[in-house]
KELUMVO-694753 format. One record per residue (C-alpha): x, y, z; residue in three letters. Coordinates in steps of 0.5 Angstrom, whole numbers, plus 2048, in hexadecimal, padded with zeros to 3 digits. Each point is the difference from the previous one (the first is absolute). Layout:
BEGIN
XYZALA;...
! end
This chain:
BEGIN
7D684E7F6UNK;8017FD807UNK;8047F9801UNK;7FD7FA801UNK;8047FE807UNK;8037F97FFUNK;8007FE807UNK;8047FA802UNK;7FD7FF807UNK;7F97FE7FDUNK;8047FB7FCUNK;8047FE805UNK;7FA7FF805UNK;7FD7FA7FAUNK;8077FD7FFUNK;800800808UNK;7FA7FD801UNK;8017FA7FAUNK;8077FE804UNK;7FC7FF806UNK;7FC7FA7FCUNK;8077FD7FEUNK;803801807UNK;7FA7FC803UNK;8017FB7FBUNK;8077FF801UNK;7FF801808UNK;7FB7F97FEUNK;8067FD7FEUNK;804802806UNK;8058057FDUNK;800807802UNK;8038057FBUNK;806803803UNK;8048077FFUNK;808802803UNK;8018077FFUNK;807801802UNK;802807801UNK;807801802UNK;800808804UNK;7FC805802UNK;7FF8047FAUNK;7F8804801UNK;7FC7FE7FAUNK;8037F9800UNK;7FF7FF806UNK;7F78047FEUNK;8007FA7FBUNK;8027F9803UNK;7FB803805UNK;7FB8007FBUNK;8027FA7FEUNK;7FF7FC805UNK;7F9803802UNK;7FF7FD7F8UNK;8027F9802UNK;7FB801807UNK;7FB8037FDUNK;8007FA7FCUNK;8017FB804UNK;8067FF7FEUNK;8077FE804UNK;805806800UNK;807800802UNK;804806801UNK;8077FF801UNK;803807803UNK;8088017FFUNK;804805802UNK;8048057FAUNK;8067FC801UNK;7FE7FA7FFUNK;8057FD7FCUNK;7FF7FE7F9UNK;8017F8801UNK;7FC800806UNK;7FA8037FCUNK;8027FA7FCUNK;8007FB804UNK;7F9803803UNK;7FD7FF7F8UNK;8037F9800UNK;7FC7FE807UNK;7FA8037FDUNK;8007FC7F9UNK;8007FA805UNK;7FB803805UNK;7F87FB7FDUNK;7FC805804UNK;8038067FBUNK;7FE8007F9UNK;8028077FEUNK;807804803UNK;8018077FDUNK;805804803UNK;7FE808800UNK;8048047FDUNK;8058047FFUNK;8057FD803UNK;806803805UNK;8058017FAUNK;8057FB803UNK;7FC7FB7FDUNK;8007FD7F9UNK;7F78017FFUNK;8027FB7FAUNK;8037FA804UNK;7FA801805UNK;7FC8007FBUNK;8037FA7FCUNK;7FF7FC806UNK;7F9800801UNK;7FD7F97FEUNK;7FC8027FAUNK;7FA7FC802UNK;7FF805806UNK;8028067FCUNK;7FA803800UNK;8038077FFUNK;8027FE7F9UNK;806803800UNK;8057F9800UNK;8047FF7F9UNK;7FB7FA7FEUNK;7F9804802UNK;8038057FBUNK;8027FC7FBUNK;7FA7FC7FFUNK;7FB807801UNK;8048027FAUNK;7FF7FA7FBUNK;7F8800803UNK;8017F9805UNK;7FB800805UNK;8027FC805UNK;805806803UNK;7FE806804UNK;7FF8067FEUNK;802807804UNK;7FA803804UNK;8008077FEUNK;8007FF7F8UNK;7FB7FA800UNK;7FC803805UNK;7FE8067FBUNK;8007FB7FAUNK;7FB7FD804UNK;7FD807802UNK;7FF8027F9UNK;7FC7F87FEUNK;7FC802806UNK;7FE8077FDUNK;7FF7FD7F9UNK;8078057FDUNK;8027FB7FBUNK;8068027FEUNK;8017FB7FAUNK;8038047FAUNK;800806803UNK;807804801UNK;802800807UNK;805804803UNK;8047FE808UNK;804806802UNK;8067FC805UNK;8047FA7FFUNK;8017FE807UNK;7FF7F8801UNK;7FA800805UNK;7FB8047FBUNK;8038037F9UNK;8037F97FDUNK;7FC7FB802UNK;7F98057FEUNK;8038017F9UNK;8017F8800UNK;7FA7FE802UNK;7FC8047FBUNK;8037FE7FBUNK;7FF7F9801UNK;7FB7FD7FAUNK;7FA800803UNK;801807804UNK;8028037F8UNK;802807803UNK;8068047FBUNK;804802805UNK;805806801UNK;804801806UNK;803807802UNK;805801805UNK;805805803UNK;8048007F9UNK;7FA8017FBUNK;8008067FCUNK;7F9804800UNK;7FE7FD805UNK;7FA8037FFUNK;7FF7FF7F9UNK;7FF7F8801UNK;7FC801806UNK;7FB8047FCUNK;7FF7FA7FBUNK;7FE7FB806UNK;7F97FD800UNK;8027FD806UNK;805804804UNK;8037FC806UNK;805803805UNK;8057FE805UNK;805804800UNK;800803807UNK;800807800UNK;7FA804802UNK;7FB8037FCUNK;8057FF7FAUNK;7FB7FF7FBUNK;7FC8067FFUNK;7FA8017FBUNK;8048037F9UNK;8047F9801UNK;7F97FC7FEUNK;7FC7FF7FBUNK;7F9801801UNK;7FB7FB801UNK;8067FB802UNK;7FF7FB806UNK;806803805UNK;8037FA806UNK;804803806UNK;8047FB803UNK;804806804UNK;7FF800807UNK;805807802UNK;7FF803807UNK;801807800UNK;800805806UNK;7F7804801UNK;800804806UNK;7F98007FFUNK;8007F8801UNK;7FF7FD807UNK;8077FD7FFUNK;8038057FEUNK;8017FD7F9UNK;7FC7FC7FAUNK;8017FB7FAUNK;7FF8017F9UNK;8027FD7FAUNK;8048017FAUNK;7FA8047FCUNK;7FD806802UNK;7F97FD801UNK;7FC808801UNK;8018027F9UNK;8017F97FDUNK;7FA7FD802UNK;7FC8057FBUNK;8037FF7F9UNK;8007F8801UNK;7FC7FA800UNK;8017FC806UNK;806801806UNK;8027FD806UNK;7FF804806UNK;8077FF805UNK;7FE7FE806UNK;7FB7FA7FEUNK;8028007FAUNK;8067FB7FDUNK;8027FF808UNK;7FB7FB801UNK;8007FC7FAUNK;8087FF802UNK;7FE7FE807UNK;7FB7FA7FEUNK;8047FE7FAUNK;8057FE805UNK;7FA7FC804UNK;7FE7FD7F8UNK;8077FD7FFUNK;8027FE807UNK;7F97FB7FFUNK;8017FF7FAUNK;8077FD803UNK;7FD7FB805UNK;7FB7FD7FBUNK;8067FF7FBUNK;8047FD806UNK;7F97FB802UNK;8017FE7F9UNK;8067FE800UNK;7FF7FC807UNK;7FB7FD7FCUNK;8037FE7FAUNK;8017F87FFUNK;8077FE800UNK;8047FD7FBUNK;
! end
């Protein structure tokens, strides 16, 4: 059949451009967005994706801040450092890159983030009100990203059956929250590591998205022909042949699924990019709300 390729960059590239207009206007106005990106410890792939994002915010015009600690900071120093990052004006968005180290408590971490400048949706009240469908929180990067993706190539996934295989809350929660919202009207399955014949549900899905983490996992006889397939994996696995000596793939094993499906997403270039301006898209959103408020009559 040969798979249309869902290429998250060329989305990201039109929502970028988009963004620099409103990021003109609010500069008019005297407010420049602002993103804080604390990454506690030196871990490789942390370390890759604050990078990446704080060349987002500079590309963008955008002011970034990124706040280094060793891996044994203390659990109530990150916490104090949230708190001064909650009063900082000049910064509209705060995420803390995860994992954590495991003396501390993600959630108090991430319970303490002003909601108004969690732009990585994951605090109690941005996911309470994505689940009840209020549109005045923010939702998390990666699976607004593919919903966003999916509009963006015409994939209406209304009433059609799709499957989201992971659970985690970065992506498999919130995605399955997110298309099941009236007006996105997808019926939605979600599997995990306890789902019996995993591979009978899957090969139901018109939609399958995967956020598991496991390298080419998902193979061809685990999807139904003609189906759209969303790779939200990014593993890295050892390749002599490559010039680093190893590469990134998915969670699907792209070469032989691409021939039986409809649609998929390449990794790299694929989901990736649709996460990274996502985060852009809510840390501006945050400033316009945060004007907003600073222009609001008072009572």
């Amino acid at each position: 059949m040969g798979a249309r390729l869902l290429e998250g960059k060329e989305v990201a590239d039109r929502i970028r451009k988009d963004l620099a207009v409103r990021i003109a206007a609010l500069k008019e106005k005297g407010v420049v967005p602002g993103l804080a990106v604390v990454i506690i410890g030196d871990d490789p792939a942390s370390v890759s994706y604050v990078t990446m994002k704080g060349k987002a915010c500079q590309d963008l015009g955008m002011y970034s801040l990124t706040v280094r600690k060793p891996a044994d900071l203390s659990e109530d120093a990150l916490l104090q450092q949230i708190d001064y990052l909650n009063r900082d004006p000049k910064v509209h968005g705060i995420l803390v890159q995860l994992p954590v180290p495991r003396h501390i408590d993600v959630g108090k971490v991430i319970a303490a983030i002003d909601p108004k400048k969690d732009v990585d949706g994951f605090h109690p009240t941005n996911v309470g009100k994505m689940l009840i469908g209020e549109e005045d929180g923010f939702l998390p990067a990666t699976p607004y990203g593919i919903r966003v993706m999916l509009s963006s190539y015409g994939i209406d996934v209304a009433g059609k059956h799709v499957v989201v295989v992971g659970r985690s809350n970065i992506v498999g929660k919130p995605m399955a929250a997110i298309l099941m919202q009236k007006g996105v009207d997808a019926t939605v399955t979600v599997c995990h590591s306890r789902t019996r014949d995993l591979k009978a549900i899957t090969a139901q899905a018109d939609v399958l998205i995967s956020g598991i983490g496991k390298a080419l996992f998902i193979t061809a006889d685990m999807v139904k022909e003609g189906a759209v397939v969303v790779d939200a994996g990014s593993n890295r696995i050892d390749d002599p042949s490559a010039p680093k000596g190893y590469r990134f793939v998915g969670d699907v094993d792209f070469d032989n699924v691409k021939e039986k499906v409809s649609a998929i997403t390449p990794v790299p270039k694929g989901v990736g990019p649709m996460t990274i301006v996502m985060l852009m898209s809510n840390t501006v959103l945050a400033a316009e709300r945060s004007l907003e408020r600073q222009n609001r009559p008072k009572v």
